[in-house]
C-alpha positions in Angstrom: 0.8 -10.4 -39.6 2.4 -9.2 -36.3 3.8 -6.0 -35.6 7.0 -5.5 -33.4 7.1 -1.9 -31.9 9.5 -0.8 -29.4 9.9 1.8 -27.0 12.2 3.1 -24.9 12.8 6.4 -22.9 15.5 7.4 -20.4 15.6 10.6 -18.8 16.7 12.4 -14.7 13.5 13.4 -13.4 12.9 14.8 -10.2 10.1 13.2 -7.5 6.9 15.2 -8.5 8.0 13.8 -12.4 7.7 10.7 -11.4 4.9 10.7 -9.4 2.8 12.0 -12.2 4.1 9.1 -14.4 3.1 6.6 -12.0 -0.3 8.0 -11.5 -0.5 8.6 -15.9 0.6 4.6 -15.5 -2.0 3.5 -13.0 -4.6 5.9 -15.0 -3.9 4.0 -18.4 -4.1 0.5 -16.5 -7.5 1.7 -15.0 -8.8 2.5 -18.3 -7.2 -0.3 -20.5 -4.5 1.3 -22.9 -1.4 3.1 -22.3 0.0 5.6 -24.9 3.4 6.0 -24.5 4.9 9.3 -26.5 8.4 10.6 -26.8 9.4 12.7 -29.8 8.4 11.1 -32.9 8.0 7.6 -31.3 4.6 6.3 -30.0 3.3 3.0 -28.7 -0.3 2.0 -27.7 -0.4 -1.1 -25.4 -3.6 -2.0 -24.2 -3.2 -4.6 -21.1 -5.9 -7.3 -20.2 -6.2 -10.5 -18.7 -3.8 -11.4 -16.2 -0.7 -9.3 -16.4 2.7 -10.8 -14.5 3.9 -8.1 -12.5 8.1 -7.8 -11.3 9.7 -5.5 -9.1 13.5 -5.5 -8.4 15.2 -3.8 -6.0 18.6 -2.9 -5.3 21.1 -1.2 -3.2 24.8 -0.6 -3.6 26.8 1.9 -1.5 25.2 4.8 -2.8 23.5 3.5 -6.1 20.1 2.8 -5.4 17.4 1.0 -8.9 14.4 -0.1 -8.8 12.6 -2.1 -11.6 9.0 -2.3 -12.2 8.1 -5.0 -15.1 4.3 -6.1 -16.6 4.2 -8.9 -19.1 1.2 -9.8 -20.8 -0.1 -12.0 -24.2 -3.4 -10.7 -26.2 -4.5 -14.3 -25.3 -5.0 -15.1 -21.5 -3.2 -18.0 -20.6 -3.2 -19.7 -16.7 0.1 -18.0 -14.7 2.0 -19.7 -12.0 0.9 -19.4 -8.3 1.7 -15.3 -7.1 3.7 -14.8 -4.4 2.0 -12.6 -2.1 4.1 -9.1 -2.1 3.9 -5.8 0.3 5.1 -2.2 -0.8 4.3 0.0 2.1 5.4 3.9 2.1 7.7 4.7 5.2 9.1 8.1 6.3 12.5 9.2 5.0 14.4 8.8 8.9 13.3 5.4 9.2 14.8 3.4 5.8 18.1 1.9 7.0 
């Protein structure tokens, strides 16, 4: 029997906000289960295998988003060839 779970959160948060989620993220990769908690809601995901990673960026006057994405079955199956992909940090005067 399968289970179908969602979760979804939206909220402004400020740098040091997110920087703790993205370190809580890379911690729960690390260790093989993310626990993901808002209110009453929870959801346990425990990635493995290969996972298929997205990022999508975008830039419109002065709307900026950018979308992080991880798929991933219980059963490992082959994925397609990865592209290879830099992120590299840069100081604030030199983004155009």
């Amino acid at each position: 029997m399968s289970e179908d779970k969602t979760f979804k959160h939206e909220s402004m948060q400020d740098t040091a906000s997110i920087l703790a989620y993205l370190d809580a993220l890379r911690e729960s990769f690390a260790r093989g289960a993310l626990v993901l908690t808002s209110k009453d809601k929870e959801l346990v995901l425990q990635p493995k295998g290969l996972i298929r990673f997205d990022i999508e960026a975008k830039r419109k006057d002065s709307h900026r988003k950018l979308t992080l994405k991880f798929s991933w079955k219980d059963c490992e199956e082959p994925m397609d060839d990865a592209e290879d992909l830099t992120i590299e940090a840069r100081s604030e005067d030199v983004v155009r």
